[in-house]
Backbone as JSON, one array per atom type, in Angstrom:
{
  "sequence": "XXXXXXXXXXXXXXXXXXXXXXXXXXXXXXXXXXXXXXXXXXXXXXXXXXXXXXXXXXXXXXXXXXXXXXXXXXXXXXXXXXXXXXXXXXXXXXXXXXXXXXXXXXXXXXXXXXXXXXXXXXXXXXXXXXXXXXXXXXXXXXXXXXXXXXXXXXXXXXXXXXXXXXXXXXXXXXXXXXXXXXXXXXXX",
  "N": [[114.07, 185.72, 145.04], [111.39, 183.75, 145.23], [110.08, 181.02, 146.84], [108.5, 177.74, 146.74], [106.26, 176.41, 148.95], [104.71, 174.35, 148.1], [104.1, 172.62, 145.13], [102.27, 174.15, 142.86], [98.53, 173.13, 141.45], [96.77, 172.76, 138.95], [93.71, 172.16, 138.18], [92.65, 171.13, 134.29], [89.95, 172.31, 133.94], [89.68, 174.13, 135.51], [91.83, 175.74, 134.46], [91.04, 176.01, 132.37], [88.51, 178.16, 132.71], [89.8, 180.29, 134.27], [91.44, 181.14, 132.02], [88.86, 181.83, 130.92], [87.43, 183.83, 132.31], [88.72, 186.91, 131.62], [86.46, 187.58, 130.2], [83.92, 189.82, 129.76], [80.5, 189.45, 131.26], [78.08, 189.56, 130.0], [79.26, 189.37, 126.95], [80.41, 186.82, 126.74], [78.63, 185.64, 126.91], [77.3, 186.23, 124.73], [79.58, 185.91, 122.63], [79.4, 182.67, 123.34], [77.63, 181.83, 122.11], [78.09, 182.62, 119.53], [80.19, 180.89, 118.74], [80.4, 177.86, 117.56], [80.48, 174.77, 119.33], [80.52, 175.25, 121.9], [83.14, 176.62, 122.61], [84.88, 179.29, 123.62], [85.98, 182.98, 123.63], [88.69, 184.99, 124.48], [88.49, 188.01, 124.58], [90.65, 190.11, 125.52], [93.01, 188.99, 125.5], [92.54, 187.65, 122.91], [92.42, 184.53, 122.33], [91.04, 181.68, 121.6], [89.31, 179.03, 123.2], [88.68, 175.85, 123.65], [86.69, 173.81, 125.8], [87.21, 171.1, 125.9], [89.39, 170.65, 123.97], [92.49, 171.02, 123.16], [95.44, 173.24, 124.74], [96.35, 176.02, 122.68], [99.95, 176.97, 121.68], [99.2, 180.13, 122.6], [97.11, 180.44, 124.39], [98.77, 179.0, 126.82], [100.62, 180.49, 127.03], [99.07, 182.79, 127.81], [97.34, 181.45, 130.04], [99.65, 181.59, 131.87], [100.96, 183.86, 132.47], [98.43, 184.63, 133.61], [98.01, 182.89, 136.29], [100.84, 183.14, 136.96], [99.75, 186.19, 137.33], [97.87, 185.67, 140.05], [98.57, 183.72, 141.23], [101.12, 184.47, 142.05], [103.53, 182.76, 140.64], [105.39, 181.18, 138.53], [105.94, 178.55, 137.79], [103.71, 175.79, 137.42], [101.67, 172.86, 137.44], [98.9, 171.31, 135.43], [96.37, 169.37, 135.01], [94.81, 166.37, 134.48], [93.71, 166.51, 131.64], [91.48, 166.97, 128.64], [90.57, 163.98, 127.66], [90.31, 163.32, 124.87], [92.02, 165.0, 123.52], [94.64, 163.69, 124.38], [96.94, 160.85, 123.78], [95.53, 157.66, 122.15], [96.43, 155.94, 124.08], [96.7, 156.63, 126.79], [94.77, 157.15, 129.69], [91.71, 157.02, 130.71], [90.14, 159.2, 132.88], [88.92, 157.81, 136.26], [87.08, 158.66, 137.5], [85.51, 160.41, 135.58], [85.58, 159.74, 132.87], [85.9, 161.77, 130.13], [87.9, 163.02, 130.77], [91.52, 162.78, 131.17], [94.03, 160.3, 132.93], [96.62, 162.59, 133.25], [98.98, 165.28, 133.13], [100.51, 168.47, 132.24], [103.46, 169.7, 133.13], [104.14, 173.46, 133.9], [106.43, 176.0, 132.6], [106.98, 179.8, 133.28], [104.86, 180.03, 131.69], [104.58, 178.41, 129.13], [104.95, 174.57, 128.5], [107.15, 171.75, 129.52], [106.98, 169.85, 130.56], [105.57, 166.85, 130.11], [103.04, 164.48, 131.03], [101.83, 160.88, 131.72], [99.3, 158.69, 132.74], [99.38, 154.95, 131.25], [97.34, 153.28, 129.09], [96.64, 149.99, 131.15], [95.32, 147.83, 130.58], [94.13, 145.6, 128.33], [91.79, 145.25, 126.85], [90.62, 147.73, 127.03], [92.52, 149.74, 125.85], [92.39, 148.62, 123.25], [89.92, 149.45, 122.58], [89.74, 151.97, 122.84], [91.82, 152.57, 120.87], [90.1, 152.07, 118.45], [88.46, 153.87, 119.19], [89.33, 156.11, 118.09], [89.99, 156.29, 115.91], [91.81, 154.04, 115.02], [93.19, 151.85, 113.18], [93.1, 148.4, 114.62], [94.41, 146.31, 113.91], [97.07, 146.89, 113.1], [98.2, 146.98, 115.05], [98.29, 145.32, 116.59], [100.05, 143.48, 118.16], [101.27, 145.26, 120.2], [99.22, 145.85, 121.73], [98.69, 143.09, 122.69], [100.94, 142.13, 123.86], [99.65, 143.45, 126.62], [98.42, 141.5, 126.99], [99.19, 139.72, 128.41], [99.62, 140.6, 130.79], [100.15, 143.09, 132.84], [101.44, 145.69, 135.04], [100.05, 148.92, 136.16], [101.2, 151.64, 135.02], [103.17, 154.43, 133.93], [104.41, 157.36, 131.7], [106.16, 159.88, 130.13], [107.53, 163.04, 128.96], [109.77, 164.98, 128.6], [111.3, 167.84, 127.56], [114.28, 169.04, 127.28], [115.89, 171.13, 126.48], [113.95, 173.06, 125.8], [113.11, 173.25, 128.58], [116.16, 174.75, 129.82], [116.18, 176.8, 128.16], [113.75, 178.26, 129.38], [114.54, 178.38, 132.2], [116.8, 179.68, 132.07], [116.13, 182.33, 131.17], [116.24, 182.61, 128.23], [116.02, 183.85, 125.06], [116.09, 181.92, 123.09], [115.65, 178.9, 121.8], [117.75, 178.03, 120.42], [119.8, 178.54, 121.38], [120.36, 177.06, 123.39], [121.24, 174.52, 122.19], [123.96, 172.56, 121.84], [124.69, 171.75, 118.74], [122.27, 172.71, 117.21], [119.29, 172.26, 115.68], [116.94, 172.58, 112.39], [114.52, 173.17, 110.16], [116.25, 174.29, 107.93], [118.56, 174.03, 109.15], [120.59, 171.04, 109.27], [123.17, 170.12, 109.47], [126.2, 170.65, 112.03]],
  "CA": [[113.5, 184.47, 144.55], [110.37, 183.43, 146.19], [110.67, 179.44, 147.12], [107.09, 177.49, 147.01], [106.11, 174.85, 149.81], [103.96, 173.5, 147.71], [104.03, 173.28, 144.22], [100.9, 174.34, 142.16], [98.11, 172.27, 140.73], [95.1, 173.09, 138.75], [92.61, 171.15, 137.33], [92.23, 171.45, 133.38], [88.85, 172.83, 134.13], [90.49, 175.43, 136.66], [92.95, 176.68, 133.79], [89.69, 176.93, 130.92], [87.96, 178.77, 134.11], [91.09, 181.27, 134.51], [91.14, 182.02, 130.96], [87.24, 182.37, 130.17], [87.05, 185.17, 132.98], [88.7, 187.5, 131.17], [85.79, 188.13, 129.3], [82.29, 190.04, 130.66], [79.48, 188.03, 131.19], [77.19, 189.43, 129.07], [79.84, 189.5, 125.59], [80.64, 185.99, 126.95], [77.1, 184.52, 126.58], [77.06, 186.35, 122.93], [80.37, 184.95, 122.08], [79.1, 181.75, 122.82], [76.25, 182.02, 121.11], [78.33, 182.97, 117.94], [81.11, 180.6, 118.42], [79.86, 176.69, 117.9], [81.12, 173.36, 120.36], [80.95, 175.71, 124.0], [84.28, 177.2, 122.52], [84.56, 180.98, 123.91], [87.16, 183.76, 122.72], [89.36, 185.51, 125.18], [89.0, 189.11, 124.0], [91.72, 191.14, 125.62], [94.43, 188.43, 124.7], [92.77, 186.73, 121.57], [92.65, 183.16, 122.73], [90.08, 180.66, 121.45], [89.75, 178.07, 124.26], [87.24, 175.3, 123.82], [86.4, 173.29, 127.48], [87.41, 169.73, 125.6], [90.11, 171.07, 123.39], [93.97, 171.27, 123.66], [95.64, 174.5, 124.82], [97.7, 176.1, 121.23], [100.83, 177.92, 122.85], [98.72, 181.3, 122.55], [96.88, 179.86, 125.61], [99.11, 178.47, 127.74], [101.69, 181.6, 127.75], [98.18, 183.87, 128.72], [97.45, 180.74, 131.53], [101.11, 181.06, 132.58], [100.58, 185.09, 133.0], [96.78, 184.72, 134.77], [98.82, 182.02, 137.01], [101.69, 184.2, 137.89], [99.42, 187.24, 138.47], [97.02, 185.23, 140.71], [99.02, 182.73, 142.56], [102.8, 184.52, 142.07], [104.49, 181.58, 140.65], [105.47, 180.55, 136.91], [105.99, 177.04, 137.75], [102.46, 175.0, 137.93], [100.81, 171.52, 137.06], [98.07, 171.77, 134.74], [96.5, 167.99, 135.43], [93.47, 166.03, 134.09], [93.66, 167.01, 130.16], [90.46, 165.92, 127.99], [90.99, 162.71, 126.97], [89.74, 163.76, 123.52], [93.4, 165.4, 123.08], [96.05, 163.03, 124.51], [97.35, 159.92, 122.82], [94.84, 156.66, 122.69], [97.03, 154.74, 125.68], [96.5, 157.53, 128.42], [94.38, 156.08, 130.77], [90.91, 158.12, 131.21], [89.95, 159.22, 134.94], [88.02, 156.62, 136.91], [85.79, 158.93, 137.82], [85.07, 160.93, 134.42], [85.87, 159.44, 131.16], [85.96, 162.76, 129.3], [89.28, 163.63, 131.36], [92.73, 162.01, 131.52], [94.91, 160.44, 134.06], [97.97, 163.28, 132.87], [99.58, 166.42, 132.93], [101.44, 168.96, 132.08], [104.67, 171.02, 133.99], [104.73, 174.61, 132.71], [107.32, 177.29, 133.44], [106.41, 180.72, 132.38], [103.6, 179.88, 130.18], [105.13, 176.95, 128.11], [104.9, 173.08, 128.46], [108.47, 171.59, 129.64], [106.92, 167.84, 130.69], [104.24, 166.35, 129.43], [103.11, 162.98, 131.74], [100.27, 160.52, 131.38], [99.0, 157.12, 133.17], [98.87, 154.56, 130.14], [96.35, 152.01, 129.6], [97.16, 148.7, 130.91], [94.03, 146.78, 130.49], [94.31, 145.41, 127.04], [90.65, 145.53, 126.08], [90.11, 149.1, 127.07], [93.19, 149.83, 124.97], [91.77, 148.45, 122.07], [88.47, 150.18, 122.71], [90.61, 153.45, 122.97], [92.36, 152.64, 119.95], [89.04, 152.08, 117.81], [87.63, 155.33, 119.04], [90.63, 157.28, 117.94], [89.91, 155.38, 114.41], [93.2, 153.15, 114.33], [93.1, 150.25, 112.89], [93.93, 147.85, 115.7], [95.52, 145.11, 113.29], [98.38, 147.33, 112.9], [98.87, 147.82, 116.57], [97.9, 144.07, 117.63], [101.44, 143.21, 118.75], [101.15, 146.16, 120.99], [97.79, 145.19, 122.38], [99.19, 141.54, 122.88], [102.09, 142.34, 124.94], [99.34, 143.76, 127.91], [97.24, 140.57, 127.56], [100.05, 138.9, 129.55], [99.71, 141.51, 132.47], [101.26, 144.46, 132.68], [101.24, 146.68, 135.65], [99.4, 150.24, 135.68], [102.63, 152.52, 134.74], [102.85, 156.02, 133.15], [105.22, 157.87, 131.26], [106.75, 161.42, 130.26], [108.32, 163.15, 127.88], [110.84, 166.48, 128.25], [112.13, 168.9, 126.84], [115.22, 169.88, 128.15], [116.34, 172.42, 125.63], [112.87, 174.24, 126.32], [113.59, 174.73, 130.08], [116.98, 175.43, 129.93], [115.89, 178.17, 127.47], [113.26, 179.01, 130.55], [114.65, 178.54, 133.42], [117.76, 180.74, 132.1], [115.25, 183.23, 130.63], [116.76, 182.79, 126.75], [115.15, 184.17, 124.02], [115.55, 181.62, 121.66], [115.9, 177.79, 122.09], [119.04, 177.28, 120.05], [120.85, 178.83, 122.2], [120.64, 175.83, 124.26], [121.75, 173.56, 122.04], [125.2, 172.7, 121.12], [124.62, 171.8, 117.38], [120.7, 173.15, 116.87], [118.47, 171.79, 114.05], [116.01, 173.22, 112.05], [114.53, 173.11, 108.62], [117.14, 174.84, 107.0], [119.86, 173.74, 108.91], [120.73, 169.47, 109.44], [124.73, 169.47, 109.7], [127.09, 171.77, 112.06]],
  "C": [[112.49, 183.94, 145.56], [110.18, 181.57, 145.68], [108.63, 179.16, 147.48], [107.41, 176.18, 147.39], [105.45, 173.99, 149.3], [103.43, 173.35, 146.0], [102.17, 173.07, 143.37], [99.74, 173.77, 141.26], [96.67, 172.94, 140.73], [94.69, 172.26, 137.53], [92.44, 171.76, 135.54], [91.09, 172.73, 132.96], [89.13, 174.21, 134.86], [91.1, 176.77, 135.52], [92.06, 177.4, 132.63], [89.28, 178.19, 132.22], [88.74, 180.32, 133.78], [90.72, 182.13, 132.72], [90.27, 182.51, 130.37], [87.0, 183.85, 130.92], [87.45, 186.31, 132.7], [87.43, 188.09, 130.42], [84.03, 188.69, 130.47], [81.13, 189.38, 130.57], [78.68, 188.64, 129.98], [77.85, 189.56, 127.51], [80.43, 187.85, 125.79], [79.23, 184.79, 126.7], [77.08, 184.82, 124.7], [78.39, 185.76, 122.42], [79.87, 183.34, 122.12], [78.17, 181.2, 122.07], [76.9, 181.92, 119.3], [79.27, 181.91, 117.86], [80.95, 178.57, 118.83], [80.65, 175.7, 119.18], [81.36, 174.35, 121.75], [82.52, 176.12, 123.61], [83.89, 179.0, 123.13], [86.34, 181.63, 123.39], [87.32, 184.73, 124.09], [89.12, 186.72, 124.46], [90.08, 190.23, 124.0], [93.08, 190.13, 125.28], [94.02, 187.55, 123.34], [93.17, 185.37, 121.28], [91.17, 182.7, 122.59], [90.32, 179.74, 122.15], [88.01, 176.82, 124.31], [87.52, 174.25, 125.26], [87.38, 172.0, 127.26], [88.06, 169.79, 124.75], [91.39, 170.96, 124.07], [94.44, 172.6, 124.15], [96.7, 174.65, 123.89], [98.72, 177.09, 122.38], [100.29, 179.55, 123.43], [98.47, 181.18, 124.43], [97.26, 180.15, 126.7], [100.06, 179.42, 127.92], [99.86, 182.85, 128.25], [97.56, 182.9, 129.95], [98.31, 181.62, 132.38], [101.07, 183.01, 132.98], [99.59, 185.28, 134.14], [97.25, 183.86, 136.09], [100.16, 182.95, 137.41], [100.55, 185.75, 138.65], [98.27, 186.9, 139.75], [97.55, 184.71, 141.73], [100.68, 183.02, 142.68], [103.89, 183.41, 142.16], [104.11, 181.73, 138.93], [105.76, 179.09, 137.08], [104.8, 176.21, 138.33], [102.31, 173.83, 137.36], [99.44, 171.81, 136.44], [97.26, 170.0, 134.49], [94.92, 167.81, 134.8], [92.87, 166.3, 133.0], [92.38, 166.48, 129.94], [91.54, 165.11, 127.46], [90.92, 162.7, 125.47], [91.33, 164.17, 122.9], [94.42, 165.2, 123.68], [95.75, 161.44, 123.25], [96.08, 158.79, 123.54], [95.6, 155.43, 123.63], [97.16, 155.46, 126.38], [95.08, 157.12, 128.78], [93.23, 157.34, 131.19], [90.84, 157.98, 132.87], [88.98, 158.41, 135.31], [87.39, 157.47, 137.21], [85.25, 160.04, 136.86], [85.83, 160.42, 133.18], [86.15, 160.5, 130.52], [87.28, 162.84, 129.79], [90.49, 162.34, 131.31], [93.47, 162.02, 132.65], [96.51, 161.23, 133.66], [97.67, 164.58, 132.91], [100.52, 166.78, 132.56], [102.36, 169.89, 132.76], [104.94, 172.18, 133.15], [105.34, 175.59, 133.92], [106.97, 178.4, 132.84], [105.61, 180.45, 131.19], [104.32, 178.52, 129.35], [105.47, 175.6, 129.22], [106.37, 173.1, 128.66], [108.02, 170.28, 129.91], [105.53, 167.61, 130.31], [104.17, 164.49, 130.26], [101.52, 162.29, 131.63], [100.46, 159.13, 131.95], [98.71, 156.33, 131.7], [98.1, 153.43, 130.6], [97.09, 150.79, 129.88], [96.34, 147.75, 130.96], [93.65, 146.57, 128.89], [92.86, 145.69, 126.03], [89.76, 146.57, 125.91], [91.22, 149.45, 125.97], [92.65, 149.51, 123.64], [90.33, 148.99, 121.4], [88.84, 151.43, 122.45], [91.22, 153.59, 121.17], [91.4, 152.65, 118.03], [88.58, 153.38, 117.69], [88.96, 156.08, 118.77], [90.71, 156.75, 116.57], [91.21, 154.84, 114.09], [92.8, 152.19, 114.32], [93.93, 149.45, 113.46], [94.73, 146.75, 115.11], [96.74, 145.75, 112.74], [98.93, 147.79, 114.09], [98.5, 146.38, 117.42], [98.82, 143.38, 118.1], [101.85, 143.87, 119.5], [100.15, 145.57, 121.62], [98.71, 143.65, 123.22], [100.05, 141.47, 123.6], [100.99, 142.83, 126.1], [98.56, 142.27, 127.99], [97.87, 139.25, 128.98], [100.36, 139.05, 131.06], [100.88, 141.94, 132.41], [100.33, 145.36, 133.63], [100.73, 147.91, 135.53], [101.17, 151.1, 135.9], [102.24, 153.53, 134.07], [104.22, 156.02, 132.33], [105.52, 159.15, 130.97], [107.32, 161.38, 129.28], [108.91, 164.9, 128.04], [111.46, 166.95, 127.42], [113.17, 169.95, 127.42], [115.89, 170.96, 128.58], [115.83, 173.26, 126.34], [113.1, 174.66, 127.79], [114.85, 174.35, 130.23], [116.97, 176.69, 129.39], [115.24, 179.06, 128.64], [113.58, 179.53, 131.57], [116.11, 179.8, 133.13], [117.33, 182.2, 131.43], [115.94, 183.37, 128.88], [116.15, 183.33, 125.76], [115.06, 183.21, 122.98], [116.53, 179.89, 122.12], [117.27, 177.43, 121.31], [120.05, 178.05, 120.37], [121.12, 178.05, 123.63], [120.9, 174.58, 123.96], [122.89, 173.45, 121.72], [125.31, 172.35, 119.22], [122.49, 171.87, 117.23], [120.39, 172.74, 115.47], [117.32, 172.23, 113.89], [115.91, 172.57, 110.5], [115.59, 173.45, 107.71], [118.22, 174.36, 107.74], [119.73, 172.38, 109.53], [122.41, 169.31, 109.44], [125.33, 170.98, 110.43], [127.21, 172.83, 111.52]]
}
């Protein structure tokens, strides 16, 4: 078991980076050429990855590979998402708007935390909540609770199941739960 002093952090931009280089430069200029919004196509794993896009799980298990065979670790930070694809109360970066103050913790290729600075400045919030087309009179009792002051705070969200499934190498998440739910099954 190899023990890390320091655990691993790469920039959004770092992890597109990682996965665009798979490809040769010159089938990389004609992919983008063919493939609109600065999206490019991974060809030896078959990953569409646009710069200002989310990563689909395809992705983030060929990250979580290019990241073990690069820096010999499956456990990294993946930090500074576009803002374009978190929720409208994560809190862009003070020093690029396009990016968010959040990340994500992945173990072997898959998401296990998901964390994000939220807005606490009520009239950026509502600015946020416009450009994300919600109609803020169904969220103005939300809004209205920061106008009173409210500290800059974050939040998170785990999945516990998922790394216990990881960290014990499982094949299959309901084998980490004690009563598992699915479409087809809702009772014991």
């Amino acid at each position: 078991m190899q023990c890390l002093q320091k655990t691993l952090r790469l920039r959004f931009e770092e992890g597109i980076q990682m996965l665009k280089s798979g490809i040769r430069a010159d089938a990389q200029q004609l992919v983008s050429e063919l493939i609109p919004n600065n999206a490019f196509f991974v060809q030896e794993a078959g990953v569409e990855v646009d710069p200002f896009g989310d990563l689909n799980t395809e992705a983030e298990r060929k990250l979580g590979q290019l990241v073990l065979e690069k820096y010999g670790t499956e456990f990294y930070i993946l930090h500074r998402y576009p803002l374009a694809v978190r929720p409208f109360y994560t809190m862009p970066c003070y020093d690029d708007a396009k990016y968010s103050n959040s990340f994500d913790v992945f173990i072997r290729g898959e998401e296990i935390i998901s964390v994000a600075q939220r807005i606490h400045v009520p009239e950026l919030l509502e600015a946020r909540a416009k450009a994300c087309g919600i109609d803020v009179n169904t969220i103005s009792t939300y809004i209205d609770a920061f106008r009173y002051g409210a500290p800059p705070h974050g939040g998170f969200g785990v999945g516990l199941e998922r790394e216990v499934m990881l960290f014990c190498g499982l094949n299959n998440i309901r084998k980490t739960s004690l009563f598992p739910r699915d479409p087809l099954r809702l009772a014991p």
